[in-house]
Each structure stands twice: as C-alpha cells, then as structure tokens.
N, C-alpha and C positions, 0 to 999 in steps of 0.2 A: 689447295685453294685458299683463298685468303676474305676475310668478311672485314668490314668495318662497322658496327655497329651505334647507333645511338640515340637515345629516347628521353624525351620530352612529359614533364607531365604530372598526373597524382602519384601516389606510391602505388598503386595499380599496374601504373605505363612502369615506372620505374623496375618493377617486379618483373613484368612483361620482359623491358629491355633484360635484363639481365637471366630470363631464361632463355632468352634468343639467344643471346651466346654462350649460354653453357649448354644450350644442346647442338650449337656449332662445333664448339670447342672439342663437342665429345664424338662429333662426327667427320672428323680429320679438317676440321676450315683451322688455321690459325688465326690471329686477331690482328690487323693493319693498320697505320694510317689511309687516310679514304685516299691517297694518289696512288697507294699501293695493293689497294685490295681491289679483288674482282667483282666481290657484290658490296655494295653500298646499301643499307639498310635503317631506315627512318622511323621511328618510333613514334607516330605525330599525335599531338593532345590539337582538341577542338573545342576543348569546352564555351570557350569564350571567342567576341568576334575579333579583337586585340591578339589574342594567342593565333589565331588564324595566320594573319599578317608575315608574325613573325617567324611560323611554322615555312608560311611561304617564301620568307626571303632563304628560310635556310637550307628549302629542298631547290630552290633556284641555283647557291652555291653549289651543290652538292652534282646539279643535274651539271654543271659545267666541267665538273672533275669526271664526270661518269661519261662525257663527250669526249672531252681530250682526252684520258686514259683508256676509251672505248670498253669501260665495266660497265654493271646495269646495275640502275638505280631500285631500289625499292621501297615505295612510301609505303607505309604500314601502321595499322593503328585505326585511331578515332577517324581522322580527319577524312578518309577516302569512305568511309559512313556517312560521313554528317555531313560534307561539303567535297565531295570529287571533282565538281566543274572546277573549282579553283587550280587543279592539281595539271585536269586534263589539256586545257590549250599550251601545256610548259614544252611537253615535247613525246611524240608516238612512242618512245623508247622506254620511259615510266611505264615500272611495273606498278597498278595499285593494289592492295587488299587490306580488307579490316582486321581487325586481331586476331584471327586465324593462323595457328601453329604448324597446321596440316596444309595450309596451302602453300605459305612460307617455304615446309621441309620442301615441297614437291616444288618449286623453281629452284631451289639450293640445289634439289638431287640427292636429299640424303633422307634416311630413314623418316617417316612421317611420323608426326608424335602430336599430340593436342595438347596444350597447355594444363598443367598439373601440377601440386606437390613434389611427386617423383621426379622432376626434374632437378637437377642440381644446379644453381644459376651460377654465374660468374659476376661478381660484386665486387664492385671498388672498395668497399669496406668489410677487410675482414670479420670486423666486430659486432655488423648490423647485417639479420635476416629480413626482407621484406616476406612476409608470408602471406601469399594471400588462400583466405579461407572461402572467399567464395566467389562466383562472376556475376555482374547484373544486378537486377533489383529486383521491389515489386512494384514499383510507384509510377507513374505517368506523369507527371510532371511539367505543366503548360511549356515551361519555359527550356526544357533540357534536349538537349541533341546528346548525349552520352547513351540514352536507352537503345537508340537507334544502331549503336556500335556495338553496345554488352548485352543488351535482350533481358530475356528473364532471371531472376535466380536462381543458379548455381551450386550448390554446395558441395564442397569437397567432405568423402568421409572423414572421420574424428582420425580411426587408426590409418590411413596415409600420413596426416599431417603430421601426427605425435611421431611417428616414424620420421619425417621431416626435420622434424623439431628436435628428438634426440641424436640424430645425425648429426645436424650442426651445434648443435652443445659441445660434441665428441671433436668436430673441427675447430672450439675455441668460440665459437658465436656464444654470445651474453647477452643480447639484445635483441628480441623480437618486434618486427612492427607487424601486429596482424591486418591483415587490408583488405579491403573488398568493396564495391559503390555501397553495397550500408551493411556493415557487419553485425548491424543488428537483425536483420534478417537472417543472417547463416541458421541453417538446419531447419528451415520452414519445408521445403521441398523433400525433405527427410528424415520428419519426424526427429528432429534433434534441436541443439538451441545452443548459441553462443557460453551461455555458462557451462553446461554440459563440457565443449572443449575446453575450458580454460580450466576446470577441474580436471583434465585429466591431463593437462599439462603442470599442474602442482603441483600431480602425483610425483611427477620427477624430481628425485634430489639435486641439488645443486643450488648455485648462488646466479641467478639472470635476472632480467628484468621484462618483462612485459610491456607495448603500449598496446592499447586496443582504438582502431583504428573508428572512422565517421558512422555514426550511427544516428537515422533520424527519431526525432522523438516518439511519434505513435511504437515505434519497434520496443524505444526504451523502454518505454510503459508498459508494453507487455513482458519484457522478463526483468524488469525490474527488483524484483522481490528474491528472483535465483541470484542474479547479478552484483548486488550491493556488498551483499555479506564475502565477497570473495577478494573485495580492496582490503580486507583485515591482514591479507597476505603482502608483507611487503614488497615480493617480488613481481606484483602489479602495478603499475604506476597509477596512482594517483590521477587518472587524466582522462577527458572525455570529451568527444568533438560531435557536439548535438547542434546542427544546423536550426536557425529561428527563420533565416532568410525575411519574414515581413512583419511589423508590430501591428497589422492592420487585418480584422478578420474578414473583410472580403478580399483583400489583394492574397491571403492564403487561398481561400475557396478557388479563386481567379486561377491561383498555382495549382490546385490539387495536390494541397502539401496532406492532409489527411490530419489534421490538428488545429487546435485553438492556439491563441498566442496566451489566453490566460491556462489554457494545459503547458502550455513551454514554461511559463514563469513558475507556475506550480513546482511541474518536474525538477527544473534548476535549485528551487528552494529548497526543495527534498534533498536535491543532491547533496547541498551543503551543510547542510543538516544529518545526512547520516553519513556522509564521506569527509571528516572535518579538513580543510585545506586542500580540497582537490581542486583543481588546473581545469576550468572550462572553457572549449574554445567553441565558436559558432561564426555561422555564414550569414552576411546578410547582402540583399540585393538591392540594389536600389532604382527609383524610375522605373520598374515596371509597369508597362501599358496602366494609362488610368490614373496612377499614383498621385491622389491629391499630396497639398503639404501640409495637410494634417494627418492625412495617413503615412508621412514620413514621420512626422514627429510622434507620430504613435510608436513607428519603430524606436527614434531614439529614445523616447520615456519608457520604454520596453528595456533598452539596454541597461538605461542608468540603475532602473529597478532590479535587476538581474545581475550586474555587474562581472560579464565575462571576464577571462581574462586576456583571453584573446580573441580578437573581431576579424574574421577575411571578410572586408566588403569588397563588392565587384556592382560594376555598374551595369545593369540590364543591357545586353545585346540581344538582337534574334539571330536565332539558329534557325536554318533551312529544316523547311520541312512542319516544326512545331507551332503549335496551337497559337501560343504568344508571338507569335512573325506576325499572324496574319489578326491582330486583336485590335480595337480600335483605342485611339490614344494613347497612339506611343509618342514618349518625350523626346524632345530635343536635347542635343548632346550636352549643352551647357546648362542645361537645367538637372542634369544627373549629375556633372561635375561638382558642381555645388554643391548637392547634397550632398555628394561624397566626402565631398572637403570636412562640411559641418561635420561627418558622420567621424572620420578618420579623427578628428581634434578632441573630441568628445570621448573614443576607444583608444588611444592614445592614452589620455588620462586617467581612467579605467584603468587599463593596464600598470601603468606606474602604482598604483595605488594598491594595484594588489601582489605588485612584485616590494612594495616597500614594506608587506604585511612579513615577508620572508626573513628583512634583518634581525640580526644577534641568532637565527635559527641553527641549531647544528645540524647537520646533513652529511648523508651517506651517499657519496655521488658516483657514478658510473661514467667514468672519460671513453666517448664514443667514436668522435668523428674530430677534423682539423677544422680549425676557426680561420679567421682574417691575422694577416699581421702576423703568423707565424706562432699561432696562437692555439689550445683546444677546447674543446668544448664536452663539457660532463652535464649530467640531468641527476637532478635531485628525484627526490623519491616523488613526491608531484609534477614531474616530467619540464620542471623551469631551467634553464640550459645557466649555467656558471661555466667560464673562464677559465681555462688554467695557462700558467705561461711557460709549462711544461712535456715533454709531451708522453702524457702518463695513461695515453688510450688502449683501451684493453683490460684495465683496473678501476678497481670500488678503491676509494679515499677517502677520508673524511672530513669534512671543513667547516666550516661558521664564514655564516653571509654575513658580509658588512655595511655591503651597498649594492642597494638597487638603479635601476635605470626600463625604460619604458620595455625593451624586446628581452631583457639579459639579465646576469647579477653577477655581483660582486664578490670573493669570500678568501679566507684565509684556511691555506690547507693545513690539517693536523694528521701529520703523520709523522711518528714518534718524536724527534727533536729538533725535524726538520719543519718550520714553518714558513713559507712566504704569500706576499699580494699578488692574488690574482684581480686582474683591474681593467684590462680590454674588452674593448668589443667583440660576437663572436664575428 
C-alpha cells in the first residue's frame, strides 16, 4: 500500500506529520506522490482564520486527486476540531479526524498505536529531531481553538524520551527541538518539571544542541529558579519563546492569559540579566475584541521596553466555538491591518538592532537545515540563524559575524586556513 503524507503547522503538527509516516513506513505503506498513493493524508493547522483558507484550498486540490485516482482522502489534525463544517460540504468521501494515532492506524488497517516518543518519525532532516515532550495545555484561553483539538496536558515520561533522545544521537541527530503547546508545563500531571528533563538529557555525553520550545510566562515563573542555571551548558541554546500576546492588562484578563504584562516585562528583564545574550522571541495579537489604541500602544511601549528579538504578530481572528467569537467589539479588518503594519515596522527594527548587537562576535555554529539560493543555514549558540554558502550541514564550525540584517546574519567561517563570506539570505 502506498500513503502520501503532509502536515502543515507548529513544530507540534510537524512532529505529528512525521510520526505518521514513520509508523506507516514501519507498517509495510511505502511513501508516494499523492497521484500515486492510495491514502492521501492532511495534517491540517487551524490556529488562525487565514491558515483555514489556505488549509482549504489545499484539501480541495488534494480531494480532486483522491477522485480521479479513486484513493481516500484524510484530513487530519487541528482543523476537523476547530472548524469541520468548512471540510464537510467538499465531498461524502472525506475521511475527517482530530490528532488521533489510533484512529488513523484503524482506516490505514495497520497496527493501532497512539502518538508517543516510541515512535521513530520519518524527517526530512536528518540533522533535526522535533521532540515533543508533551500534548495540550492547561490554559483556556478566550481566544484559542488549538485547546479544543490538544485537550489537557500530557506529559510524556522523562525515561521514554531520554531513550528517544539517545537513539537518535546514535542515528547522527545533533539537534533537538523540544515541543509541546507550552513546554513549560511538562511534568505538571506527573509530578516532574521541564528542568528535571533537560537535566537528564546533559547527563548524555556528546556535542548537540538543544532548543526548548513556547513556554507561557506564568509556567516560566514557576520553575524558573531550576531553569536558568541550566543555559550555563552550552549545549542549550540560548533561546526562549515567551508569548506577551497584549500590553494591555484588561485585554489579558479578556484572554485568560493568567499574568500581568508588568510580570512579562519583569520576567524578560530577568532573563537578560541572568542569561546574557539570549534570543527572545514572543507572540503578539492584535485587534482583539474591545482593543482601544491606547491599549495597542500599550502593547507597543511594552515591546520597545522589552525589546524582543523576535515578534510573530497575528491579527485577531475568531475561532469557532471560543469565548472571543462571540465578545463584544470586535474590529474591523482594516483597523487591525494597521496596527499590524505599525506593529511589524517597529519589531523589524527591534530585531535589527539586536542582530547588530551580534557583529565582530565569534561563534560556534551548528549547519542544520538548506537555506534560499542554494544556500545553508547554521544557529549560533543564541539560536540566530547565519548563512553559509556551503553545504557544511551536519557540522559545528566556527565563524565571526560581520553583518547583520533584520531575520539573518552575516559571518566569515574559521576553519583552519580555509576562510570565506557567508553573505545571503536564508
């Protein structure tokens, strides 16, 4: 039998996608193009009402190949949680299910299995593990349709994953991305706690890297004190994605984000302060129901004060179902644009400013993944992505940044007498 597989989305769905077919792969399906394969399988994200769309045009193509080749389609994922009526008028022959492993195996016809560690995924990159450490959250969140798809937290044991984790060490993997909707919650549901696993993953000898994946701030705070002291190992990247989403403290309460935005500024200033030159990234929303523009501009004097390094803004959509669909004053689409606009020129500059903090630095870089332009791409020990215009993936380097630029950097590699410009985008 033949599958075609493909997933859309956070490193979650990506993790996801890639277990799906390594427990195909391991139960006699080989891997197709979608005109040649007999299931056709959708990996769909729904976070946003824009990602819907596009989810949609692409299960549209997809259901047209699964007609004229007479295979069956399966959408799988977020989106048959969050928003199924969009899926169901396409055609009776759509298979839908939510991230469910065991319902998947049982249309497949092969062994039933629930998503885990113990799976061995199949990854386009041999260099990069997505691990995820756990499912779900604990948060409620006005504005989220993801809860609806992942449910509660999760947590996988410590000794699965470390068994995970030295497995693919042994297959060449040097790069972990830990993942989970907030990995700062791992090991709440079982008496255990994100530092706990990362300690016992630097019990492993060897030369890798770590990223540790979206953590919301209240989590931070609570193990923060285990957590900090563990960036002294360089084989943790330097890096942390603490969502602020609003500078404004009733449009949080409105979220049921579970913090203050003067806790967020705090926490961040800490960070920088006892993690020197760490890489922070953070989420912000904009236009949610209500959202004066002075509660926008609270955001942005929140950022300039904070100065991430990197900003995902996304402009409020409702998600079926949630609290914020049905809240009173919700904006008009051009009045969220704009903010965005404002928001994005201002995190732009932000970001330059703190990639320019990086030249003359020398750096021990990790070539992970291919770039644009025939190009690759390496992360500094603060997880800021440099150029190379060779393709040296798989290997630590050494280099001096020269120049920055707003998403990238610049730098000249040193290794032994061979030196040249790395100078593209990735």
């Amino acid at each position: 039998m033949r599958i075609h597989v493909e997933g859309y989305g956070c490193s979650m769905n990506r993790a996801d996608t890639e277990a799906i077919k390594g427990h195909a792969l391991a139960n006699s399906f080989s891997e197709s193009a979608p005109g040649n394969a007999d299931f056709l399988v959708i990996n769909t994200c729904a976070v946003k009402e824009q990602t819907e769309f596009k989810m949609l045009q692409r299960i549209r193509e997809l259901n047209k190949i699964a007609e004229e080749k007479n295979s069956q389609l399966i959408v799988f994922g977020c989106l048959p949680k969050i928003n199924p009526a969009l899926v169901e008028g396409l055609s009776s022959n759509i298979i839908q299910m939510g991230p469910d492993l065991v319902k998947l195996s049982q249309v497949l016809g092969i062994r039933e299995e629930e998503f885990s560690p113990g799976i061995m995924p199949a990854g386009d990159n041999p260099h990069i593990s997505i691990l995820p450490i756990c499912r779900g959250c604990t948060n409620y969140c006005t504005f989220c349709g993801t809860k609806f798809a992942r449910g509660n937290i999760k947590s996988y044991p410590i000794e699965l994953l470390k068994n995970r984790f030295e497995e693919s060490l042994e297959n060449g993997v040097r790069e972990f991305w830990l993942t989970g909707q907030d990995s700062g919650a791992y090991g709440l549901d079982m008496n255990s706690s994100l530092p706990k696993l990362l300690e016992s993953f630097l019990e492993v000898k060897g030369d890798f890297r770590i990223r540790i994946g979206m953590m919301n701030p209240h989590h931070l705070r609570r193990i923060y004190q285990s957590l900090i002291p563990l960036f002294s190992d360089p084989r943790i990247y330097k890096f942390l994605h603490v969502p602020l989403q609003a500078g404004s403290e009733r449009v949080l309460r409105e979220m049921r984000r579970g913090y203050t935005s003067a806790q967020y500024e705090g926490l961040v200033k800490m960070l920088k302060k006892d993690v020197p030159n760490i890489t922070i990234a953070t989420d912000v929303i904009v236009g949610f129901p209500g959202e004066t523009e002075d509660e926008f501009l609270k955001t942005l004097k929140i950022l300039k004060a904070t100065k991430p390094d990197i900003v995902n803004i996304s402009r409020f959509g409702s998600r079926p179902g949630t609290v914020a669909a049905s809240m009173p004053g919700q904006l008009h689409g051009r009045d969220k644009k704009e903010r965005s606009r404002k928001l994005t020129s201002v995190c732009r500059a932000l970001s330059f400013q703190a990639n320019r903090r990086m030249e003359g630095a020398k750096e021990r870089v990790f070539v992970s993944e291919k770039g644009q332009k025939g190009r690759f791409v390496g992360r500094t020990s603060n997880y800021k992505p440099v150029i190379v215009s060779s393709d040296l993936r798989g290997r630590f380097i050494d280099v001096e940044i020269t120049g920055a630029y707003p998403s990238y950097l610049e730098a000249r590699v040193l290794e032994g007498e061979k030196a040249f410009l790395i100078s593209s985008k990735p």
